[in-house]
N, C-alpha and C positions, 0 to 999 in steps of 0.2 A: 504494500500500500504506500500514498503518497506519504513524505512526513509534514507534521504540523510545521515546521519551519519551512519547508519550500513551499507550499501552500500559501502562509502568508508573504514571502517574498516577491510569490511571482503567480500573484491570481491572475492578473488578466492575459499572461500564455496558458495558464490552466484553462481559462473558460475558451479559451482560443481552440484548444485542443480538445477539450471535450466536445466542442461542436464538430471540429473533421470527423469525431468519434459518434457523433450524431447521440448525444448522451440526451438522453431528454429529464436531466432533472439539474441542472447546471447550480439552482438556486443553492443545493447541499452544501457550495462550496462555502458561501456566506453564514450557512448552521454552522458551520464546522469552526470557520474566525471566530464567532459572536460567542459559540459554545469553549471554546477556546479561550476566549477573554471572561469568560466566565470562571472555570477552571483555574487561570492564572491570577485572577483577584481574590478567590476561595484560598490558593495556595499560597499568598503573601499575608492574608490573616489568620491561616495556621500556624506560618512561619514566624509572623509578630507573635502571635501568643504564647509558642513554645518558646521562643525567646523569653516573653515575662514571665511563664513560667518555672524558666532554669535561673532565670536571674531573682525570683523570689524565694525558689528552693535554697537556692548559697544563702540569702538572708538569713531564713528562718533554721539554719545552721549557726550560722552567727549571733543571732540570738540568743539561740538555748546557749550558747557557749558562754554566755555574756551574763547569763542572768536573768534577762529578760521576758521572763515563762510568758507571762500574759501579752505580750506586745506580739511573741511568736507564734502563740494559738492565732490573734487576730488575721497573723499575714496568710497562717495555714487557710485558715478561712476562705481566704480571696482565691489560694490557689486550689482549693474545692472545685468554687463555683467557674474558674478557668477550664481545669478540667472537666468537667460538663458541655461546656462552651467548643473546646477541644474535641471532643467525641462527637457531638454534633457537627462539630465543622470538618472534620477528617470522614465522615459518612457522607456529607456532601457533596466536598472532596472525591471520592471514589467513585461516585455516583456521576459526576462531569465527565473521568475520566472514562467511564466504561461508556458513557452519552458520545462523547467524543472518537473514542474507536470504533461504536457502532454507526456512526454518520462515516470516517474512514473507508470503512470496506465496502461501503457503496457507491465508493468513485472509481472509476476503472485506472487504468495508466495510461496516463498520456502522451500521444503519438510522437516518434522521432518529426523534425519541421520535413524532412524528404515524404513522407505518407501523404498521400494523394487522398483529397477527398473523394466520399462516394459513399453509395447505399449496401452496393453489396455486390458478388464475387464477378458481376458483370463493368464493374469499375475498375477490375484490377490493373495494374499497368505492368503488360509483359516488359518484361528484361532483356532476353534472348531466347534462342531456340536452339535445335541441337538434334544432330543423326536425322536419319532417311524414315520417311513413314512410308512402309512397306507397301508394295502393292500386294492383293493376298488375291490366289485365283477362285476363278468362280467356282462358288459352293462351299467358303470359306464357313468357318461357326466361331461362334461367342466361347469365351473358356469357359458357360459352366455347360456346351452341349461335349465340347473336347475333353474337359473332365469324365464327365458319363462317357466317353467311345472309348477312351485306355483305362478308364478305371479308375482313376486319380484320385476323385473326392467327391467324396457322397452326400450331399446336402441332403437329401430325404433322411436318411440314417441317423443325421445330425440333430433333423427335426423329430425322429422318435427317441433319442434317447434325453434331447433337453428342450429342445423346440428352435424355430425360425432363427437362422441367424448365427448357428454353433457347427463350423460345416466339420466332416472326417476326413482329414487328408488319409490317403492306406499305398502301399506298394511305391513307382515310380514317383507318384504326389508326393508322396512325406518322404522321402528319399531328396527330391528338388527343394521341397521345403524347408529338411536338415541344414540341405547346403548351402541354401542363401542366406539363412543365419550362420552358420561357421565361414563363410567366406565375408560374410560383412563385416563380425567379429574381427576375422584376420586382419583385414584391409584396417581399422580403427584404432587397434592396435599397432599398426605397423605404422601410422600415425600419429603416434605416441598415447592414445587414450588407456588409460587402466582397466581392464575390467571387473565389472563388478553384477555378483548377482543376487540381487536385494528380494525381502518378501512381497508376496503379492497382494496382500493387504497390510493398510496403513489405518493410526489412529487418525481422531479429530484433527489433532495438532500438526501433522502432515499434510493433511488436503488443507486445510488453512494455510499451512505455509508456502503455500504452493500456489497459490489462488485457488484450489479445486472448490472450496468451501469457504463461506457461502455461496457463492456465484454458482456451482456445476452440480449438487449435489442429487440433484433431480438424472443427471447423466451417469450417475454413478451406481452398480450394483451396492445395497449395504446390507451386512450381516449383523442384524438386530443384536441377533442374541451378544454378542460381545463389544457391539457400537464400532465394530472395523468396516471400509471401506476396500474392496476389488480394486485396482490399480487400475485408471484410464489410460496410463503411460510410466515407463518405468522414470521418466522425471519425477515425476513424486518421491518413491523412495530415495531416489541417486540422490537427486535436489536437497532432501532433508537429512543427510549424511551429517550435513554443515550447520543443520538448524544449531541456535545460541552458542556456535564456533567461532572466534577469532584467531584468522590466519593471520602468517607474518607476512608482508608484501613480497617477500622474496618467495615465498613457496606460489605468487601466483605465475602463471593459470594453474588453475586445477582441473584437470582434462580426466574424465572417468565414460567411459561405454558400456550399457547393457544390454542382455536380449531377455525381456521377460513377454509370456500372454498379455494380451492387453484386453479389458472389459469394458465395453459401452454401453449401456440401456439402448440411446440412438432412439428415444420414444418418438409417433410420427413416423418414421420413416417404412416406406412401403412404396410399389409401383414397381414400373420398368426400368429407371434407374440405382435400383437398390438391387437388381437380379444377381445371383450365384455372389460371387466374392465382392463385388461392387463395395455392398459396406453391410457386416455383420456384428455380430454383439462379442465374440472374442475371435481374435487376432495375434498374430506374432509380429513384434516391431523388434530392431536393433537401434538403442536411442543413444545418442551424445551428450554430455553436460559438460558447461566449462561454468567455474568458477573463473570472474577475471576481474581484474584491475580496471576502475572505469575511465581509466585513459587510456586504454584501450580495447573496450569492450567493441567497438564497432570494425576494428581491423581484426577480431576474432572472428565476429559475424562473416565476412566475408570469407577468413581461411574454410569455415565452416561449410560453407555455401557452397565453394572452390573442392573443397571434398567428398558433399553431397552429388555431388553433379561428376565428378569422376566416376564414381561409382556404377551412375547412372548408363555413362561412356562405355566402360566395360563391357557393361551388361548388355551393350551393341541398342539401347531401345531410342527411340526418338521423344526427344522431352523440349519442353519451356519452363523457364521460370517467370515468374508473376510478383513482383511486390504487389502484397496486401492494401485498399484502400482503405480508410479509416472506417467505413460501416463492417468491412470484413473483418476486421484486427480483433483478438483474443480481447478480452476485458483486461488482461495481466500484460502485453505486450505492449513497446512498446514500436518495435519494426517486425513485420515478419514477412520471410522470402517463401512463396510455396513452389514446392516443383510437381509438374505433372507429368507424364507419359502419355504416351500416344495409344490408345485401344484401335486398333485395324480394323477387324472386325465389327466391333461397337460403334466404330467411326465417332471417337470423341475421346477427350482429355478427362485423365484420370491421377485426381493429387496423388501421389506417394511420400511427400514430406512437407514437413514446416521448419524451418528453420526461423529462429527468432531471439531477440534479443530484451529480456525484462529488464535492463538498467538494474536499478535497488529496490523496482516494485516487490519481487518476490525477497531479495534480501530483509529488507525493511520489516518482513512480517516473522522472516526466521531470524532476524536477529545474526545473521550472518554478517561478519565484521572482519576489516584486517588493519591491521598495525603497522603502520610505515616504520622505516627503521630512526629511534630517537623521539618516537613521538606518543604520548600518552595515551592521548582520546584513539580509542578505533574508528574506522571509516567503513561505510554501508560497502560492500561488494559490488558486482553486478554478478546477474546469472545469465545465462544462454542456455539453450536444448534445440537438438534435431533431429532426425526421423533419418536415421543413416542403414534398414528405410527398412518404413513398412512393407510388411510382407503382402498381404489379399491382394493390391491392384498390381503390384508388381509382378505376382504370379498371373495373375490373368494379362497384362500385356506381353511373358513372356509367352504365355502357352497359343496366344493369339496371332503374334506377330510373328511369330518363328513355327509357324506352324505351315505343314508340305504335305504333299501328297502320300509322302512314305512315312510320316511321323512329324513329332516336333522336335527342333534343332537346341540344343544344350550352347548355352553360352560357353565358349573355351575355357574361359577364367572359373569354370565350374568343374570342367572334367575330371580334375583330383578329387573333386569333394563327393563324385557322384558313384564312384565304383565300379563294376563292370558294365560294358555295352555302354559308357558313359556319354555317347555323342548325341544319343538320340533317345526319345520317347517314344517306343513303337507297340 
């Protein structure tokens, strides 16, 4: 979340920005000063009275020592009725403050000045484009009819054992499937990310840390009985590694990669663009986190971006990348780049990552902090996460695009990971 200090420094880029963000309650920002100035004048006559209070306590010390029994009942007296006074104003007090954070988490983060306004994913402003989109011969099919003809992955199966949206990869399918998680893995690390493999659910204090909560909670599977949350993304966990951590400036970046399932509600969604892999309720992602220094958080963004998109190279598919307009932009984001692929078959574009940068949105909430060398106070981080890449759409544009008459064709950069007969899907 935003902090009470840059808020009042710098409202009117705030309200500037929540409008490219097409925020429709702008006026928050004004509760939040006024509730703010209310707080901070509660907290200077706490601080006045504990003062008279410590400085009547050494008195009525002095007193008794002095002789002066009855003159020292009297002062006691006073600081009775203080403390009462004290109690009541220290409830207040906390009562501001918890006023205060809960007007906070209702402001989004506000957009880097490069974010394009707009309503939505029809405003984006491509970047570039990338690879050949395949001509595919007639009689071509969609990867979930080529899944059903080799076998691959059984969405009906998926829907008897949990329902719509849970597909079976089996045989050749989880086989490719394996491999594009251990080959993404590879490549990430060979990039210097650590890996790490975190649980798949998290408490309250996680998805809060993370922006997932309040904002997403609706998108999120939750397991009552213990008050845990299903992971949307393995940034959540990675992300909250650091929650109420102060690094030292030299240990930054902190570069860590996971591959965990990912879980979505995705309530509402249904039709002909949600078909076979399109977008179901668990998935396999390989995600990046940098922990970074905010002098250069945005030359991160880009290595990030520059690595996403290699990936993409390899894997031979035909892509664009999109910066986000501000109606599309995460609530928690404050830039973010999407990449898409090319579906042949489907004749249309298909995200397979985000890549984005939260400045000290998300720091700010986890209290993620680093220490310059020499210097006392710590300084809010930035964080970044990317999608170094979702598995669903990427398997359906490879199984789409590289698909032939005798089978479908295996990316090179796969062949180790795929075991025998590794060239082809037949």
């Amino acid at each position: 979340m935003l902090t009470i200090s840059y808020i009042r420094d710098n409202r009117e880029t705030i309200l500037k920005g929540l409008k490219i963000k097409n925020f429709e309650t702008p006026e928050l920002i004004d509760q939040i000063i006024d509730m703010d100035n209310e707080r901070r004048s509660l907290q200077v006559k706490t601080n006045e009275l504990q003062a008279k209070m410590n400085r009547l306590s050494k008195e009525i010390g002095g007193l008794f020592k002095s002789g002066e029994k009855e003159k020292a009942n009297q002062v006691k007296e006073q600081t009775s009725a203080i403390k009462q006074e004290l109690e009541t104003l220290e409830q207040d007090l906390q009562q501001a403050n918890s006023q205060v954070t809960e007007l906070l988490v209702q402001v989004p983060n506000i957009p880097h000045p490069s974010v394009p306004a707009g309503k939505s994913d029809a405003d984006n402003k491509e970047i570039r484009q990338g690879g050949v989109i395949p001509q595919l011969a007639e009689g071509s099919m969609p990867h979930w009819e080529l899944a059903k003809k080799y076998n691959l992955i059984d969405f009906e199966l998926g829907v008897k054992i949990t329902g719509g949206g849970f597909p079976v990869f089996r045989g050749q399918g989880a086989r490719l499937q394996r491999a594009l998680i251990s080959w993404f893995l590879d490549q990430n690390i060979k990039a210097g990310y650590e890996e790490i493999l975190p649980p798949l659910m998290v408490n309250e204090a996680s998805g809060f840390g993370t922006g997932q909560l309040p904002d997403k909670e609706g998108q999120m599977y939750h397991v009552t009985g213990n008050n845990l949350y299903l992971i949307p993304t393995a940034e959540v966990p990675v992300t909250n590694i650091y929650r109420d951590v102060i690094l030292n400036a030299e240990d930054l970046p902190v570069k860590n990669t996971a591959y965990t399932p990912c879980f979505r509600r995705e309530a509402g969604s249904y039709g002909k663009d949600v078909r076979g892999l399109n977008r179901v309720h668990q998935f396999d992602k390989v995600e990046i986190v940098h922990i970074e220094h905010p002098s250069r958080s945005y030359e991160a963004l880009e290595e990030m971006v520059s690595h996403v998109e290699q990936l993409i190279i390899k894997l031979g598919l035909p892509y664009r990348i999109v910066e986000l307009c501000g109606g599309d932009l995460s609530f928690t984001s404050a830039l973010t780049y999407d990449f898409e692929v090319y579906s042949a078959a489907q004749d249309k574009w298909l995200e397979v990552s985000s890549v984005s940068n939260f400045e000290s949105y998300q720091a700010n909430r986890l209290k993620l902090r680093f220490r310059e060398p020499g210097e006392k106070r710590p300084l809010l981080a930035h964080t970044l996460n990317g999608s170094s890449l979702a598995l669903p759409r990427i398997m359906a544009a490879l199984l789409e695009n590289r698909q032939t008459p005798e089978g479908i064709v295996i990316p090179e950069v796969l062949y180790p990971y795929m075991g025998p007969g590794n060239k082809m899907i037949s």
